[in-house]
N, C-alpha and C positions, 0 to 999 in steps of 0.2 A: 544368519549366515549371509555375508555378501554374494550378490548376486543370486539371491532367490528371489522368481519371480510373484509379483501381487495383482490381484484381479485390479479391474481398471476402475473401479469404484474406490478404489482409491485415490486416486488422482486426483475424482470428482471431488471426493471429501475433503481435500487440503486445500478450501477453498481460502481465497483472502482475505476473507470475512472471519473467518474461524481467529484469527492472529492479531483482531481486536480488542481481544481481553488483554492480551499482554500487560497494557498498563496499569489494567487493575491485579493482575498477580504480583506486578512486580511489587504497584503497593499494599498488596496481603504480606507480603514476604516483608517488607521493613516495620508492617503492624504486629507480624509476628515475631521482628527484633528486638522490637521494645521502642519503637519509635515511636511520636505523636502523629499519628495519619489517620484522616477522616478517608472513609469508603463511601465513595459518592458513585460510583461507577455500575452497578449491577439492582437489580432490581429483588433484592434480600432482603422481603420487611423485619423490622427490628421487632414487631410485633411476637409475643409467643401465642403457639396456637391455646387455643381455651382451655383450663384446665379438665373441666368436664368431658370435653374431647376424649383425651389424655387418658381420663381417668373410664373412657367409655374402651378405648384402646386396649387397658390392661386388662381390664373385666373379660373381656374378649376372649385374650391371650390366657388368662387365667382357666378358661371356659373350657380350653382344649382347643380355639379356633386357629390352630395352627398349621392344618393339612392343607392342600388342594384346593381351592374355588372352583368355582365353573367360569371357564373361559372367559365369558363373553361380559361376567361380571353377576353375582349375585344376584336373583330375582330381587330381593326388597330394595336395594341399591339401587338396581336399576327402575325398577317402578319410582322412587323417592328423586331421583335424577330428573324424571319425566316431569313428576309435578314440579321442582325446581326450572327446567327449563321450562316451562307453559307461563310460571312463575315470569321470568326475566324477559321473557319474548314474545309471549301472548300467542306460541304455535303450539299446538297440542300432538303433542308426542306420544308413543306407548313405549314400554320395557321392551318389545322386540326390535326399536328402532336406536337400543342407546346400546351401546358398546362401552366399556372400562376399561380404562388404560391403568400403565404409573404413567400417567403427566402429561398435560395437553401435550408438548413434545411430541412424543409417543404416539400420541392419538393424529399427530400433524402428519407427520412423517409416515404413518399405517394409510391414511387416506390418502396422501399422495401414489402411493405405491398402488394403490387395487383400483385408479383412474387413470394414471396416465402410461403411454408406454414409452420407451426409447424414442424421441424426438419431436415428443407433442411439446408444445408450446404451452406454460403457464403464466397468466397476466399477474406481476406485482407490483403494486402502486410502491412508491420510495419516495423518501427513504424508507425503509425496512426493518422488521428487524431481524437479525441479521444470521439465525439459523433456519432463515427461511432459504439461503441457497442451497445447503450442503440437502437438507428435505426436499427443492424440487430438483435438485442436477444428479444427486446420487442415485437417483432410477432412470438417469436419462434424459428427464425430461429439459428443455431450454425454457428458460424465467427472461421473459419478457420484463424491460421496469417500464413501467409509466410514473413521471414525475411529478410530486405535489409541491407545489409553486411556492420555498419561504414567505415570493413578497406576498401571497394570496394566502398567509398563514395556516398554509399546506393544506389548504380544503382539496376533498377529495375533485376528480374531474370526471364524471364520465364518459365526455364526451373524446376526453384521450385515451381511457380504456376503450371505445368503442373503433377506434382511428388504428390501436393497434393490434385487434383482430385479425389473422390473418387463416388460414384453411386450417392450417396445422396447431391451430387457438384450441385448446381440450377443457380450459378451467381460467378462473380466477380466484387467484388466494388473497382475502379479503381479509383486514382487521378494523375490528370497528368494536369500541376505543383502539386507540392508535397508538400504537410501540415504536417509534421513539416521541413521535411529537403531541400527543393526547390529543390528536382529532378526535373527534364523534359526529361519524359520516349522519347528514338531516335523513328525512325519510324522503324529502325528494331528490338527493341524490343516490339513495339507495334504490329508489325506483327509478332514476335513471339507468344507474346501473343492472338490477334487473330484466331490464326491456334489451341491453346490452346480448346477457347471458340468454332470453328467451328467441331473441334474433337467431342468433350464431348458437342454437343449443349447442350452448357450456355449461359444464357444473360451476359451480362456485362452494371455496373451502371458506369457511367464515371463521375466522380465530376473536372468540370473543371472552377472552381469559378475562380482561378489566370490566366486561358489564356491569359489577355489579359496583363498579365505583367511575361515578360519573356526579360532574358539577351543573348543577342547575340544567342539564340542558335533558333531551330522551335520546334513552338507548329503543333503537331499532335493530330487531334482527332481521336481515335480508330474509329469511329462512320464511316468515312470517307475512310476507308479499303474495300477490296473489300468484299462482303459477311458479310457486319458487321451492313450495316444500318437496318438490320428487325430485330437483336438480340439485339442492343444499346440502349439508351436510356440517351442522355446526361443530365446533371444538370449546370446551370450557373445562373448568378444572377448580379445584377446593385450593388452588396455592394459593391465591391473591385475594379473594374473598372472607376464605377463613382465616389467613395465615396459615396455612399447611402446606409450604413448599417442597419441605423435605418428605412429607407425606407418600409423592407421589403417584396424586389420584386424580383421573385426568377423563374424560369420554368424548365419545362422539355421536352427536343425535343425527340421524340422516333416513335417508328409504331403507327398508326392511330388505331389499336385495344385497346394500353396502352391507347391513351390519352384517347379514351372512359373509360376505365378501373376508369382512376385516377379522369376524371371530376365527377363520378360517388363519388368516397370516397370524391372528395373536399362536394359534397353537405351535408353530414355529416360531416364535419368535420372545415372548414373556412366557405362555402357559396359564396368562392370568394373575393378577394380583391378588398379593394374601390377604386370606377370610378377615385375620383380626384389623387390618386394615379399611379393608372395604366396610366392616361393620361400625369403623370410625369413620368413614363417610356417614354412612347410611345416618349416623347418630349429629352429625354434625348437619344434617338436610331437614333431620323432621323435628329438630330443636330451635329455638331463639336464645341469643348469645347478646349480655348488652356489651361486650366485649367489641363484638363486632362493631355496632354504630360508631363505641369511642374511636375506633381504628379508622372508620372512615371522615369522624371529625377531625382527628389530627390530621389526616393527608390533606384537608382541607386549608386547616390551619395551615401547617407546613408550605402548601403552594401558596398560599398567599404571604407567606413571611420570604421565600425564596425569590417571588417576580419584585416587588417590591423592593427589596434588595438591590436585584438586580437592574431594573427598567432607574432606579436612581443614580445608576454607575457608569461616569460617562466610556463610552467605547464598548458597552454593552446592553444588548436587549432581551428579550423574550416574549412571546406569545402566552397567555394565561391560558396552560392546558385543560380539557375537558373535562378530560378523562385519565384516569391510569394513576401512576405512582412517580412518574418523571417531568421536568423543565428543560426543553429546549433553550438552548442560550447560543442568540448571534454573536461570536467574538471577534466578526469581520475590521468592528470598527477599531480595534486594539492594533491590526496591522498585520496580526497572526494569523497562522491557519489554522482550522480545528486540534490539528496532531502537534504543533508546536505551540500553542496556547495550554493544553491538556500536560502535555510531558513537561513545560516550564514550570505550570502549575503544583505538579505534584515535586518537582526540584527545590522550588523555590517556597511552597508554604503548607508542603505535606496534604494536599487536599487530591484526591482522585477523581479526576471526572472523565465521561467516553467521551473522544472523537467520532465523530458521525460523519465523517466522508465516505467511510467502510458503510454505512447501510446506505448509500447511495450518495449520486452526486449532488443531488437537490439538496440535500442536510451537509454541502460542505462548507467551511467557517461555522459551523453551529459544535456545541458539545452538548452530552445529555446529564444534566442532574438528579439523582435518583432522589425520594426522599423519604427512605427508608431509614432512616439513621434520628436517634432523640432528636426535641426539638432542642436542646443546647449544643449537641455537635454542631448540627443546621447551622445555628444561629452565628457559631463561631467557624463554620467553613465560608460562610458569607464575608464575615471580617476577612477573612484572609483572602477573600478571594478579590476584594475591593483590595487589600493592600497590595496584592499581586498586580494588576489593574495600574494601579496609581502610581506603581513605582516600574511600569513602560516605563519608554522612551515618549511614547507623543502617541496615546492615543486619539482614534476620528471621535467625531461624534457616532450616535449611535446609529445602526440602520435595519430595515428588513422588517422586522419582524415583531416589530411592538404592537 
């Protein structure tokens, strides 16, 4: 009915960022016409989750594991979580400190809520990605960005998180690997950063959904610093690890006062995720999958068959990401901007890739490459994306960020 009034958390939620995807729905909607469109745009591994999973899933389900959970996440879950984190981060955690969501998401957005209030200030480095405004503004709080530098192949700074501290500083929401550009913050920048948050006691939100897919280099969790585990609060999840996006299973490790905090907001808000699920975690943590390695050698492959591609095509670059499932690409030197590079591209050779001026201004003339998709799509969105390229007007040489 017109003219009925909406709380003002709405407003917050129709952020700008949110209107990013447009390009990739618009190219679902002509993949699901029957057109030839490669989905380069979203981070949906092609991966299926393990069959054993799966098959641990229905046993479950079959079991009668269909009622009620406990809130906060099923004791074996959550013990098997704990070893997993201690696993990835080398901080030693217990079941009273992990909390169960559906989906890092979930778990992001819970922890923002039970830290900040109406007008605190939260530090995000950017570019972003990009559900991370609607998670700090829709409780209020103001998202400070501090900029990772293209020409400095977006290394984290702390010394500009430290500069833009200001009284009203309550957090920093950290990712480390890095969504959109596959940074993987060193451990002495995290200990820079660190000394930041132990100055100015700030928590710090740590979203470290890609840990477990990182190239040659070490994953650090800040959490795992000295003087860092009672101000922490990590975020990880079974999507990108196991392929289990749709899954749904997500947590958060942190001090035993949060997890009271957040099992508290789950009761209002999920009620808790279901038993036959949570027991396809739980199965998917105290098992070995060779599934999984193959998954982590093709993104390997994949990233090296997409820079390569690309760093050969004049009027474009890339940086060789760390970590994660994505390829930043500078397409400054073509003459375009991120948004009319991205929308020519998907007009002209059916291929979908994001604009990244929307998760910040630091990522603008860049778009993000997912590489989620076979390596023969890959291989043959490359071709088009060179013939897109070549058949400019006069592209520059390349710049930024090789």
């Amino acid at each position: 009915m017109e003219g009925m009034r909406y709380a003002a958390l709405t407003r917050r939620l129709d952020v700008d960022s949110s209107h990013v995807w447009e390009i990739h729905y618009q190219a679902r909607r002509r993949l699901d016409a029957g057109e030839d469109v490669i989905l380069l745009g979203v981070g949906d591994p092609d991966f299926e989750t393990p069959s054993a999973i799966v098959d641990a899933a229905e046993r479950s389900m079959r079991g009668g594991r269909t009622g009620y959970a406990a809130t906060e996440g099923e004791l074996p879950l959550r013990e098997a979580i704990a070893r997993h984190h201690e696993r990835l981060t080398t901080q030693r955690v217990d079941a009273e400190q992990v909390v169960v969501f559906t989906g890092a998401q979930n778990a992001l957005f819970a922890c923002v809520l039970c830290l900040v209030d109406p007008g605190d200030e939260i530090i995000v480095c950017e570019p972003r990605y990009v559900t991370y405004d609607g998670v700090v503004e829709t409780p209020g709080a103001v998202r400070v960005g501090v900029p990772l530098a293209a020409a400095e192949g977006f290394r984290f700074d702390p010394d500009a998180i430290g500069r833009a501290v200001t009284p009203r500083t309550r957090a920093i929401l950290l990712n480390t690997p890095h969504n959109p550009t596959g940074r993987v913050a060193s451990r002495e920048e995290l200990n820079a950063i660190a000394a930041v948050a132990k100055r100015n006691d700030l928590w710090v939100i740590s979203d470290e959904v890609y840990a477990s897919l990182t190239y040659d280099v070490e994953h650090v969790s800040i959490a795992s610093l000295p003087g860092m585990a009672e101000r922490t609060v990590t975020v990880n999840s079974l999507s990108k690890s196991h392929a289990m996006q749709g899954w749904r299973i997500g947590w958060a490790a942190g001090p035993r006062p949060l997890a009271r905090h957040l099992t508290n907001l789950i009761l209002g808000m999920v009620f808790g995720v279901a038993q036959f699920t949570q027991d396809a975690g739980l199965f998917a943590l105290t098992r070995e999958f060779e599934e999984l390695e193959s998954m982590r050698r093709a993104y390997r492959a994949r990233r090296a068959l997409v820079c390569e591609r690309i760093n050969a095509c004049p009027g474009l670059a890339c940086a060789w990401p760390q970590g994660g499932m994505f390829v930043m690409v500078d397409v400054r030197g073509t003459g375009l901007d991120d948004s009319e590079f991205a929308w020519g591209l998907l007009e002209a050779e059916g291929v979908s890739v994001l604009p990244t001026a929307t998760f910040g201004e630091s990522a603008a003339g860049h778009v993000r490459v997912s590489l989620t998709v076979p390596d023969s799509d890959l291989a043959r969105a490359c071709e088009r994306i060179e013939r897109y390229v070549h058949g400019l007007a006069s592209p520059r040489g390349r710049t930024g960020t090789a």
